[in-house]
C-alpha positions as CSV (number, residue, x, y, z in Angstrom):
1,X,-26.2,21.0,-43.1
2,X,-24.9,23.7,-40.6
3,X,-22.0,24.9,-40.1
4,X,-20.3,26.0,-36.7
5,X,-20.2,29.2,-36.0
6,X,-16.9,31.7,-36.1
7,X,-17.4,31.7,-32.1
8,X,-17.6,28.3,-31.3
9,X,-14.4,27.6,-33.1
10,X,-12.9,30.3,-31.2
11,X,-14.2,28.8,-28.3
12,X,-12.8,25.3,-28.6
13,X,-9.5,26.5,-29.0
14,X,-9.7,29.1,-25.8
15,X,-10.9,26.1,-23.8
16,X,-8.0,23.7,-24.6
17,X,-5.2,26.3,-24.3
18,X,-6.8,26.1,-20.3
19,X,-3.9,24.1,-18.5
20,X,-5.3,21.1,-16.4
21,X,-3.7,20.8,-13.0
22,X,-1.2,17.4,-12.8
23,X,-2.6,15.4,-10.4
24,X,0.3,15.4,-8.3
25,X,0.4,19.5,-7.9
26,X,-3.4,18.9,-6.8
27,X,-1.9,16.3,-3.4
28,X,0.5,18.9,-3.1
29,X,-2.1,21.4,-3.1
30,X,-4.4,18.9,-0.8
31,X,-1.4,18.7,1.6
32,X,-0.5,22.8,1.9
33,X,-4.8,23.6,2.1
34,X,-5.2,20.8,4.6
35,X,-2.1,21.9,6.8
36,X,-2.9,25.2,6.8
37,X,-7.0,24.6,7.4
38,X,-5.7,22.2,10.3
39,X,-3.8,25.0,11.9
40,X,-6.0,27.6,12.0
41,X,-8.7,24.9,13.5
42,X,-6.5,23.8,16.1
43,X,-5.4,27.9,17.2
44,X,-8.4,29.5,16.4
45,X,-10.6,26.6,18.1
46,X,-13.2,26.7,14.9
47,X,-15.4,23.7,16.0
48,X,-17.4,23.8,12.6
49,X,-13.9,23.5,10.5
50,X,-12.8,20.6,12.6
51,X,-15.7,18.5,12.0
52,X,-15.6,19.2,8.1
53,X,-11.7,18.1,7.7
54,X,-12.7,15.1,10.1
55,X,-16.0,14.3,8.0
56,X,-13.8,14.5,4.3
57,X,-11.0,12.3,5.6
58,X,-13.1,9.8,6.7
59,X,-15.5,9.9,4.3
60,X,-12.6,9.1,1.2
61,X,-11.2,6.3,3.6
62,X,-14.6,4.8,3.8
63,X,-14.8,5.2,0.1
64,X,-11.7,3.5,-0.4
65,X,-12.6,0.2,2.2
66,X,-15.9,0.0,0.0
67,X,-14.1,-1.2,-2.7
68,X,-11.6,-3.4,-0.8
69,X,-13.4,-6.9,-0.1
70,X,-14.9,-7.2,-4.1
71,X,-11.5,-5.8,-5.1
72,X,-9.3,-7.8,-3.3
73,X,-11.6,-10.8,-3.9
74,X,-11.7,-10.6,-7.4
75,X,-8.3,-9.6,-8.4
76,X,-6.7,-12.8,-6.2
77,X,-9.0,-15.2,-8.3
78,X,-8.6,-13.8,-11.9
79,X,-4.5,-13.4,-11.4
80,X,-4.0,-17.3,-10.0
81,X,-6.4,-18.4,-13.5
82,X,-4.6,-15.9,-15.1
83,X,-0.9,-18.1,-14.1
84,X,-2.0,-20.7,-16.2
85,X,-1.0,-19.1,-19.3
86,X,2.6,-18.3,-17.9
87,X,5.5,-21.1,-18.2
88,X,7.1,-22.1,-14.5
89,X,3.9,-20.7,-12.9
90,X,4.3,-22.3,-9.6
91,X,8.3,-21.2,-9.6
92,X,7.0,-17.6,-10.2
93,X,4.7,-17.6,-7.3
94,X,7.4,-19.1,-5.1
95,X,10.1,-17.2,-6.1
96,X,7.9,-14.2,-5.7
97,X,7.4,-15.2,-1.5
98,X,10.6,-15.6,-1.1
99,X,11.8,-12.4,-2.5
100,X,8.8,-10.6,-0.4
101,X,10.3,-12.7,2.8
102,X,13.9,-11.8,1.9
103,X,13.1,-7.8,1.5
104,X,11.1,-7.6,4.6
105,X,14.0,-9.3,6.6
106,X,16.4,-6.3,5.0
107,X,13.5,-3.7,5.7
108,X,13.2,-5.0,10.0
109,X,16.8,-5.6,10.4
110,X,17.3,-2.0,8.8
111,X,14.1,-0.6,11.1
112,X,16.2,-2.3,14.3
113,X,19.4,-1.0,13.6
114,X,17.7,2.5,13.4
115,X,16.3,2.3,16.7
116,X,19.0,0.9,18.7
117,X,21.3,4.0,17.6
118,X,18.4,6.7,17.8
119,X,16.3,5.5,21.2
120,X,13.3,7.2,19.7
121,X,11.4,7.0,23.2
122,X,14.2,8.7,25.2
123,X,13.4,12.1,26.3
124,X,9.8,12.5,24.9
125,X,7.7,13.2,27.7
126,X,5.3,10.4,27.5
127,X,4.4,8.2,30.4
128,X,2.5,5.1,29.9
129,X,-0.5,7.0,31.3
130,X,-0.6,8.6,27.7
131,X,-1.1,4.9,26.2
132,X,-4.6,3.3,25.7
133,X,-4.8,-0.2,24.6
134,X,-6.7,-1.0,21.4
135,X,-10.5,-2.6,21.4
136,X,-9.0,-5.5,19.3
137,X,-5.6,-6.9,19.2
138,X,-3.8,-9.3,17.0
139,X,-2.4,-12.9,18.1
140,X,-0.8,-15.8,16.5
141,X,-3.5,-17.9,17.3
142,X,-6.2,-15.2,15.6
143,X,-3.8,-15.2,12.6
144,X,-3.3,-18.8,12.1
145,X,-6.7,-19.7,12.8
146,X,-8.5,-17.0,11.3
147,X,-7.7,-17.5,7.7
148,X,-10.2,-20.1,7.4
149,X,-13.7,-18.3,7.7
150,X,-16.7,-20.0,9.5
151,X,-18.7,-19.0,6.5
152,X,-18.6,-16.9,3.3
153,X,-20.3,-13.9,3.9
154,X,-18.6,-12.6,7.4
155,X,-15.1,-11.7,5.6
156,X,-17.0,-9.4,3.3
157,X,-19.2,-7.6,6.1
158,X,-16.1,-7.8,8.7
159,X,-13.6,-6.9,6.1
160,X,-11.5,-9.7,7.2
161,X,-8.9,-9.1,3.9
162,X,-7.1,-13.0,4.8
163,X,-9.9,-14.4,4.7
164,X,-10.8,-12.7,1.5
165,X,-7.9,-13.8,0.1
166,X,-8.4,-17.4,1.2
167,X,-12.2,-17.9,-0.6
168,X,-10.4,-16.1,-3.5
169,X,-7.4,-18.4,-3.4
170,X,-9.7,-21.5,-3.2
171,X,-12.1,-20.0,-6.4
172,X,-9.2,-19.5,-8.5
173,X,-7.6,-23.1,-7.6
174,X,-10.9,-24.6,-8.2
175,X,-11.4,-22.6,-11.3
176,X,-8.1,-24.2,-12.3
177,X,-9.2,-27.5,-11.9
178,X,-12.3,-27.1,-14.0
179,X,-10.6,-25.5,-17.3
180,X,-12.9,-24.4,-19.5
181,X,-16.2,-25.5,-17.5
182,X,-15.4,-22.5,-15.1
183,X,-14.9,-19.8,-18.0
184,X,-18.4,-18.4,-17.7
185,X,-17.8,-17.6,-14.1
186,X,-14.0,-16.5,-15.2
187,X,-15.5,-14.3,-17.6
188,X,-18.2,-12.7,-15.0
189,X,-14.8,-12.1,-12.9
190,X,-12.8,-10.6,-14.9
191,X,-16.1,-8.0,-15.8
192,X,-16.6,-7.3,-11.9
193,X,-12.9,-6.5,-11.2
194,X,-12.8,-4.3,-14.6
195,X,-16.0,-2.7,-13.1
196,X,-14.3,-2.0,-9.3
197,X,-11.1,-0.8,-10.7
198,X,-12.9,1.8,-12.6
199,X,-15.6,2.8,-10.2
200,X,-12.1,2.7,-7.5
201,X,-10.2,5.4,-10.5
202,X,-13.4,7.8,-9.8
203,X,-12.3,7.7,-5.1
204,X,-8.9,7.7,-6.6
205,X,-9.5,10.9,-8.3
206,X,-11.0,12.3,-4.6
207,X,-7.9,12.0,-3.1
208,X,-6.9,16.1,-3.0
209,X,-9.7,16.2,-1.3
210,X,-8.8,13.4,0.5
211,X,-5.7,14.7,1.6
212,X,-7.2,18.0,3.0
213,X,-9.2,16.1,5.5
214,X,-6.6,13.4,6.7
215,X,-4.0,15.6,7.8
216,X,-6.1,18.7,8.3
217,X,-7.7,16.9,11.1
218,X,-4.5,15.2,12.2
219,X,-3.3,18.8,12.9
220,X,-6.6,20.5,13.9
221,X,-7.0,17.0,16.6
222,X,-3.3,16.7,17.7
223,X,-1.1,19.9,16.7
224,X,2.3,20.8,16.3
225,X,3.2,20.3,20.4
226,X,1.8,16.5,20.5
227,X,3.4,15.8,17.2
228,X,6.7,17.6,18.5
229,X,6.9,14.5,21.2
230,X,7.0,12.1,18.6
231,X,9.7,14.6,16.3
232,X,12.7,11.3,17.0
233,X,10.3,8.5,16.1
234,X,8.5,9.7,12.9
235,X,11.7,11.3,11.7
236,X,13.3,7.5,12.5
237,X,10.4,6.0,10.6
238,X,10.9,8.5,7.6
239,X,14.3,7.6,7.3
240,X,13.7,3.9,7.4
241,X,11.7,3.9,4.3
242,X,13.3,6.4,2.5
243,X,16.3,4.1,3.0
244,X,14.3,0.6,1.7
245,X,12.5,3.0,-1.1
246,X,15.7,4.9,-2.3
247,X,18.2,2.5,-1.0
248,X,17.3,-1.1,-1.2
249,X,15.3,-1.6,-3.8
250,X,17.4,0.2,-6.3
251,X,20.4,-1.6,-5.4
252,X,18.6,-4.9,-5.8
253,X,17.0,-3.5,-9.4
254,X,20.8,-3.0,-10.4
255,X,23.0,-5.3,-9.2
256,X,20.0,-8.5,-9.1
257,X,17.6,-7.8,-11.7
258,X,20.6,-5.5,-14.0
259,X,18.0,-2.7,-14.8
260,X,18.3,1.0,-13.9
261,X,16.3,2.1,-11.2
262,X,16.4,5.9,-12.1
263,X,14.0,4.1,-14.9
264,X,12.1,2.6,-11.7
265,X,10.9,5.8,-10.6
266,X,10.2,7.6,-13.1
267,X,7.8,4.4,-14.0
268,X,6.5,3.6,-10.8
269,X,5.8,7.2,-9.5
270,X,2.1,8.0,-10.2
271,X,1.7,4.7,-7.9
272,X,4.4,5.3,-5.2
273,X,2.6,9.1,-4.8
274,X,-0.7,7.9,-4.8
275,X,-0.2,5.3,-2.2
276,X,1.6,8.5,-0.1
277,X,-1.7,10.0,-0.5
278,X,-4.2,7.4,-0.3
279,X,-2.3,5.3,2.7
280,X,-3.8,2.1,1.1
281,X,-2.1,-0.7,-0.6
282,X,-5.3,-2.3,-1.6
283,X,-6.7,1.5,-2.9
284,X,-3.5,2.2,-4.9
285,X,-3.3,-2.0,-6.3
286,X,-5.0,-0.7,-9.9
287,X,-2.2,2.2,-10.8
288,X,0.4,-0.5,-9.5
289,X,-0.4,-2.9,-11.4
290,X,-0.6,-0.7,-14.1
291,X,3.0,0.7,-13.6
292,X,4.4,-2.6,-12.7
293,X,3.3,-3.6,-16.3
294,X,4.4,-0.5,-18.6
295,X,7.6,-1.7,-16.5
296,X,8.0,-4.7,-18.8
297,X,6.4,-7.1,-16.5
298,X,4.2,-10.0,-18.5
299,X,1.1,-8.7,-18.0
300,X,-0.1,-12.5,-16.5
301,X,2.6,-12.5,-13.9
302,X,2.1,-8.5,-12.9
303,X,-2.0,-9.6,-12.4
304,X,-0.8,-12.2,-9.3
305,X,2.2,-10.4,-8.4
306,X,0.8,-7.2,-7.4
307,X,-2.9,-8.0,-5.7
308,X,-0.6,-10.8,-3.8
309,X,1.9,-8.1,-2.5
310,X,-0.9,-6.0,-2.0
311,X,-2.4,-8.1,0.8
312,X,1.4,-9.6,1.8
313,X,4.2,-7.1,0.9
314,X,4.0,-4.7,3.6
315,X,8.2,-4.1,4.4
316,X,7.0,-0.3,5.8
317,X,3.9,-1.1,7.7
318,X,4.6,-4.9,8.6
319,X,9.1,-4.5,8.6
320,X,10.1,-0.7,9.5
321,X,7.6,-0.1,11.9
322,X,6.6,-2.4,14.0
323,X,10.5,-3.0,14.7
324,X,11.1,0.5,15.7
325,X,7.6,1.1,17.6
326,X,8.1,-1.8,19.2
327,X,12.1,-0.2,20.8
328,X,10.0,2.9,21.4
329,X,6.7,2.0,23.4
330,X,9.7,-0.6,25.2
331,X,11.5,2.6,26.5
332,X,8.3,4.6,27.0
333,X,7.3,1.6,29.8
334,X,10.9,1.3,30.7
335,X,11.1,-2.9,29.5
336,X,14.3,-3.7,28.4
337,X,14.5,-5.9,25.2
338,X,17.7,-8.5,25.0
339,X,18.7,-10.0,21.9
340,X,16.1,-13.3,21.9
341,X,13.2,-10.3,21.5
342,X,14.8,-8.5,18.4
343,X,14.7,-11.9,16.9
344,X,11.2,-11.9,17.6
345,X,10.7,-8.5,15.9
346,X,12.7,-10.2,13.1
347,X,10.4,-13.4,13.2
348,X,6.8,-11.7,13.2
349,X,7.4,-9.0,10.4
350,X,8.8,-12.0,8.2
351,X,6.3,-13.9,8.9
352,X,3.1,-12.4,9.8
353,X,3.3,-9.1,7.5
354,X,-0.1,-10.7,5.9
355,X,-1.6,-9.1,8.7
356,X,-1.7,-5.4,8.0
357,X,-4.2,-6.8,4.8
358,X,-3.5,-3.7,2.5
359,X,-6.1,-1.7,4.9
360,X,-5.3,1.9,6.1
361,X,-3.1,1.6,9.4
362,X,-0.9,-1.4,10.8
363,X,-2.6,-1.3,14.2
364,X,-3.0,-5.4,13.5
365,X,0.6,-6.1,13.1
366,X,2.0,-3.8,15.6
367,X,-0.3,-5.6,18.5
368,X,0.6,-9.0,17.2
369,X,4.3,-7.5,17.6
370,X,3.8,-6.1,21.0
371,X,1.9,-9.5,22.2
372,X,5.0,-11.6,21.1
373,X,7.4,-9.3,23.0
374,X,5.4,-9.4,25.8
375,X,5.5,-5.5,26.0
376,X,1.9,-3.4,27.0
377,X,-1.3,-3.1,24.1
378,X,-1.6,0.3,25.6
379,X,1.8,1.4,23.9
380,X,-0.4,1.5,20.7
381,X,-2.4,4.3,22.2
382,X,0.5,6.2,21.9
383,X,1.4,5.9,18.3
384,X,-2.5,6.4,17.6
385,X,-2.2,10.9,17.3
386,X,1.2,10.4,14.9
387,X,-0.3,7.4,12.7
388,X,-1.4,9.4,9.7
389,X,1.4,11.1,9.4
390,X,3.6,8.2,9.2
391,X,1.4,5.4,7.6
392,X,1.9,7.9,3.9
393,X,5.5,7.3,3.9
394,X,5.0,3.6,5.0
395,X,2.3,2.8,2.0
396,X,4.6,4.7,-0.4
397,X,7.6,2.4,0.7
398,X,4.9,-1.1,0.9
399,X,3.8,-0.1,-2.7
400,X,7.2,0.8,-4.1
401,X,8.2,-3.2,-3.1
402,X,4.9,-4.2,-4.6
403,X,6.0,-3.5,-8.0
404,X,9.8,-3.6,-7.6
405,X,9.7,-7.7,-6.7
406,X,8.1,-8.3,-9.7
407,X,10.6,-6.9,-12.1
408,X,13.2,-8.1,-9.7
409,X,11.5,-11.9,-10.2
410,X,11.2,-11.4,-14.0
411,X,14.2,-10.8,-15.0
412,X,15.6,-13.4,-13.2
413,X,13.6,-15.6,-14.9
414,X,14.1,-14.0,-18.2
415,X,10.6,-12.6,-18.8
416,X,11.2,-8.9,-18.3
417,X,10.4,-7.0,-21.4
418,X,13.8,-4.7,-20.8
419,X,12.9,-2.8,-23.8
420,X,9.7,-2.0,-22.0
421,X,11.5,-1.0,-19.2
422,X,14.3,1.2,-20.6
423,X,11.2,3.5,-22.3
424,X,8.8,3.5,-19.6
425,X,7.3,6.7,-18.4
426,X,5.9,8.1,-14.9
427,X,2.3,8.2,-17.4
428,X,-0.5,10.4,-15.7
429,X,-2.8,9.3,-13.2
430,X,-5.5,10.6,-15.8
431,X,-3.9,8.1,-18.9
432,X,-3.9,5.5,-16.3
433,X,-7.6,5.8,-15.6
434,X,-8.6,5.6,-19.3
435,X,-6.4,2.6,-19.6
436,X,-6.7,0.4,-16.5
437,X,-9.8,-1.1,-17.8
438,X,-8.1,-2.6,-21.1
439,X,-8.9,-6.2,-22.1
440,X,-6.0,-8.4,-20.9
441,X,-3.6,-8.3,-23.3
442,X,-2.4,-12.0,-25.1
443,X,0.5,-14.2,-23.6
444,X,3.9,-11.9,-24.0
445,X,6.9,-13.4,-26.4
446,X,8.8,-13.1,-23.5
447,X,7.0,-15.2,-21.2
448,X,5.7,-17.9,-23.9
449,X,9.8,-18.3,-24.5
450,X,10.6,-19.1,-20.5
């Protein structure tokens, strides 16, 4: 039997005393190279470096819309079978709306206020010459009437995310019905989605990369001058969501649910920065989940909770910014909004958030806005050179909601694990990705006693 050698076991020690990079000091990183890689494409007019940092950012976009449809698909049917084994299921789900409905009404009304004080298209230099209006634009009668799909294969090719989550809701319903006849398909479920949440960790793990490209060719394309022009608007949409993300939801964790929401963050980071990175709901649903859990939340509720508000709970994309685009691109084409239209504002992000659908971007719900109101499509055009910049603080503040409703609706209903809560842990995106492929875990104390 041999024995290792005296240099091998000084080698194994040498190579664990190397210091891994956290993952957030490699966004950082991503964000400083990409900046930097940007500015010296844009000034010293380096054609070749341009079309590398445009190629990398779209290329880890595409990566992440690969997995969206099978993700989104699967995780909506296995979390609706998965309510079966929690008490009060329907209240659950219905409380759960309502708190998403009630939040996003906070998030516009905050989004409105903010643009009435700052008038974030005075003064900018745009005309509405600058504006394009988008190939496709959303509408209440697309939204209402195209939930239903004309067949099953078109939402996965087209990447229609409602109608996704319709076939899904349907499936799981269905499967609900059945009982144990539909366990062998159950079972094959809940394989796929452990499959696409691990194949989805390995593009999670791009995102540095990622991040290089996006804003890299945001600055090399646009530059500091063009983004200048915008300096009142973005700095109005920042301050939006910082004040839902630092404002609103840890005054409703404290004074609603009776938790502290210092213990929030430091829980709930690895998904609120990854979502600031990733700028997708549906791309960042896995570590959510998986912090929305280790936050005390039943496992069976967090598994509907969080794809639901991944597709739904949108109070940056679908609240702050529409409301506050929509004041701007009015004063950019000089249309003056009266009271009846902020209630509109207030109407379609309440009601029609479902139509950002988790994706990169909330081009859909800022033309269904705009068509409401009345107001020009080519105002989007305008918001097109600033949208990466802004949609990372948006997704952090739509993903933050996404696992703060939950804890908010379980301790109302008195299945929060609040010792769960008090120790939890802002764990590594690295221990997440070992663990967010774990067999479900059996029915919680807490929730079997509700």
């Amino acid at each position: 039997m041999s024995t290792p050698s005296p240099s091998s076991e000084a080698a194994a020690p040498a190579r664990s005393r190397i210091p891994k990079v956290p993952f957030w000091a490699q966004i950082l990183g991503g964000l400083v190279l990409g900046v930097l890689l940007g500015w010296v494409a844009k000034s010293g007019d380096v054609d070749w470096l341009k079309s590398t940092l445009e190629h990398v950012g779209d290329l880890f976009v595409q990566l992440l819309k690969l997995a969206v449809a099978p993700l989104v698909f699967f995780a909506i049917l296995v979390s609706i079978t998965n309510l079966r084994q929690v008490n009060n299921a329907a209240r659950l789900a219905t409380r759960t709306l309502l708190w998403f409905m009630a939040t996003s009404l906070i998030a516009v009304a905050i989004g409105l206020a903010i643009g009435l004080v700052t008038n974030p298209g005075a003064g900018t230099g745009l005309t509405p010459k600058d504006g394009q209006a988008p190939d496709h634009a959303g509408s209440w009668i697309d939204f209402l009437t195209g939930i239903i799909p004309t067949d099953v294969i078109t939402p996965f090719t087209e990447l229609n995310v409602m109608q996704i989550v319709f076939l899904a809701a349907v499936a799981g319903i269905a499967a609900l019905q059945l009982g144990e006849k539909a366990e062998p398909v159950l079972k094959i479920s809940r394989s796929a989605l452990e499959l696409l949440q691990k194949a989805l960790w390995w593009v999670i793990r791009l995102a540095p990369l990622g991040t290089i490209g996006l804003i890299g060719n945001a600055i090399a394309t646009y530059g500091w001058n063009l983004i200048g022009k915008y300096a009142t608007f973005t700095v109005d949409i920042y301050i939006g969501c910082a004040l839902v993300l630092f404002g609103v939801y840890p005054l409703l964790l404290s004074t609603v649910a009776k938790v502290n929401p210092i213990q929030f963050f430091k829980g709930a980071w690895p998904a609120i920065q990854l979502a600031f990175v990733s700028r997708s709901s549906v791309g960042t649903m896995p570590v959510t989940q998986k912090v929305t859990e280790r936050l005390g939340v039943p496992k069976e509720y967090a598994s509907f909770a969080v794809p639901f508000g991944s597709t739904t709970k949108m109070d940056g994309c679908a609240s702050i910014y529409p409301a506050i685009a929509a004041i701007f691109i009015a004063q950019i084409f000089d249309v003056p909004l009266g009271i009846g239209d902020y209630i509109l504002i207030v109407f379609v992000s309440v009601i029609g958030s479902a139509a950002t659908a988790g994706l990169t971007g909330a081009t859909v719900m800022l033309t269904l806005t705009l068509s409401t109101l009345g107001l020009p499509l080519e105002g989007v055009g305008l918001l097109v050179a600033i949208d990466p910049i802004l949609d990372m603080m948006r997704t952090a503040t739509n993903v933050a909601g996404q696992s703060a409703i939950p804890i908010i609706v379980a301790a109302k209903e008195k299945i929060l694990d609040r010792e769960a809560y008090a120790t939890a842990h802002g764990s590594t995106l690295e221990a997440d990705a070992e663990s967010v492929t774990e067999q479900p875990a059996p029915v919680s104390s807490a929730a079997a006693a509700s």
